[in-house]
Every structure is written in C-alpha cells, then in structure tokens.
C-alpha positions in Angstrom: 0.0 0.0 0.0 1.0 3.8 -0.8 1.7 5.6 2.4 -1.0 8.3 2.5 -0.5 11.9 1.2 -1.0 14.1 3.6 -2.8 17.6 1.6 -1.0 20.4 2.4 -3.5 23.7 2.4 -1.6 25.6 -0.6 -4.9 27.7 -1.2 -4.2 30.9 0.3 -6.9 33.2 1.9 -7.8 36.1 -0.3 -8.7 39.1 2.0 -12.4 40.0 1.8 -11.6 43.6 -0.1 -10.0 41.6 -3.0 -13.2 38.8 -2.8 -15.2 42.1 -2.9 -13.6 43.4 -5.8 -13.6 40.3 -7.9 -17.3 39.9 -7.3 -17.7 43.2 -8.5 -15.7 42.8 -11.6 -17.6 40.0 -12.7 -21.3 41.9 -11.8 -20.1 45.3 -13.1 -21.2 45.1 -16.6 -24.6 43.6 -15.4 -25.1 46.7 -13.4 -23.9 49.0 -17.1 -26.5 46.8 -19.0 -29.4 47.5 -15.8 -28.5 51.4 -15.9 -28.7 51.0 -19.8 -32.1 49.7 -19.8 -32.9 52.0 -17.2 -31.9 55.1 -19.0 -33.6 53.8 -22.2 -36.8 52.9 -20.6 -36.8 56.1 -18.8 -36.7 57.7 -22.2 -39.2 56.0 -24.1 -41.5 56.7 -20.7 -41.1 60.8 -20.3 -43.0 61.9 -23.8 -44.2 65.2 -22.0 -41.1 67.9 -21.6 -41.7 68.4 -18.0 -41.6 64.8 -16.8 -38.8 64.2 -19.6 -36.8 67.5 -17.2 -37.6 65.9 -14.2 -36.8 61.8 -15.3 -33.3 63.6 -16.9 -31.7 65.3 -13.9 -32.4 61.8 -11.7 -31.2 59.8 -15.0 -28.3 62.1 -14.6 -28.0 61.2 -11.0 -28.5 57.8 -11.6 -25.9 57.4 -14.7 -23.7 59.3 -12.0 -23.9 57.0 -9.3 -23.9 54.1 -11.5 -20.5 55.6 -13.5 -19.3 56.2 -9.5 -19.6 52.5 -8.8 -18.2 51.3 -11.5 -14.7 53.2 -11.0 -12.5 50.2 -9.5 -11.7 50.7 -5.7 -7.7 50.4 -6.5 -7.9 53.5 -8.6 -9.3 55.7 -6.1 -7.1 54.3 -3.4 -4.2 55.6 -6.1 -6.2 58.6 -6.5 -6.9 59.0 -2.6 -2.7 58.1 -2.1 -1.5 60.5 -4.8 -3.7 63.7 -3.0 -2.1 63.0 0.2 1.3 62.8 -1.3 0.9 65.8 -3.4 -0.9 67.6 0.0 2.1 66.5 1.7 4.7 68.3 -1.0 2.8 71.1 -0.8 3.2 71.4 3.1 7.1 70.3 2.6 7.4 73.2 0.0 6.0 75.2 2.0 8.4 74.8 5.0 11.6 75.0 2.8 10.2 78.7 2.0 10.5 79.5 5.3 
C-alpha cells in the first residue's frame, strides 16, 4: 500500500476587499446593461417635456452613481494616495520657503 499523502492547504486566503472586488468585476457590466435599460426605458416613458426634465436630472443622478460605482476601488485608493502625497509636498514646499 502507498503511504497516505498528507494535503497540504496551498490555497491561500484572499482578503475579503479583493473577494469584494472580484465579485464586483464580474457583476459590473450587469449593473452598465441595468442602468442602460434604465436610462432607455426612462426615455421612451417621459413623452411630455416636464416629466422628460424631471426623469433627466435623476437619469443624470443615476448614470452618475452608477458611473461612481463602477470606477475600480484600487484607482481611487491611487487617487486617494496620490492627494495625500501631493498635499504633503505642498506642506514640505511650503516649509523649505520658510
């Protein structure tokens, strides 16, 4: 008989942000096709001008809050990281003036 092979647990954990973030990859265009069929159907609905104002500025909300989570978390960490670096070099430049 084979001695038995004892599994070894290789698999590493992924932290929950990544999990969170692969999730959302894969449902992101789902939620561009919703806000798609949304905006269309929101279009073909408003005939009159005044309820065609009105369903346009919370379409433009919407598109907006859709188009907001959409944007990748890494990128605004980089964006969130590069402001404090650049608030920081402001505030060093400001000290070698003195």
């Amino acid at each position: 008989m084979h001695p038995k092979r004892r599994r070894t647990h290789t698999a590493r954990h992924t932290p929950p942000v990544n999990h969170l973030l692969a999730v959302f990859a894969r449902v992101r265009p789902l939620v561009v096709l919703l806000g798609l069929f949304a905006g269309v159907g929101l279009l073909l609905l408003s005939l009159p001008s005044a309820v065609l104002g009105v369903l346009t500025l919370t379409g433009g909300l919407v598109a907006g809050l859709l188009i907001a989570c959409t944007v990748p978390f890494a990128v605004v960490r980089l964006v969130v990281a590069g402001l404090d670096t650049a608030a920081a070099g402001v505030d060093h430049d400001r000290h070698r003036q003195d």
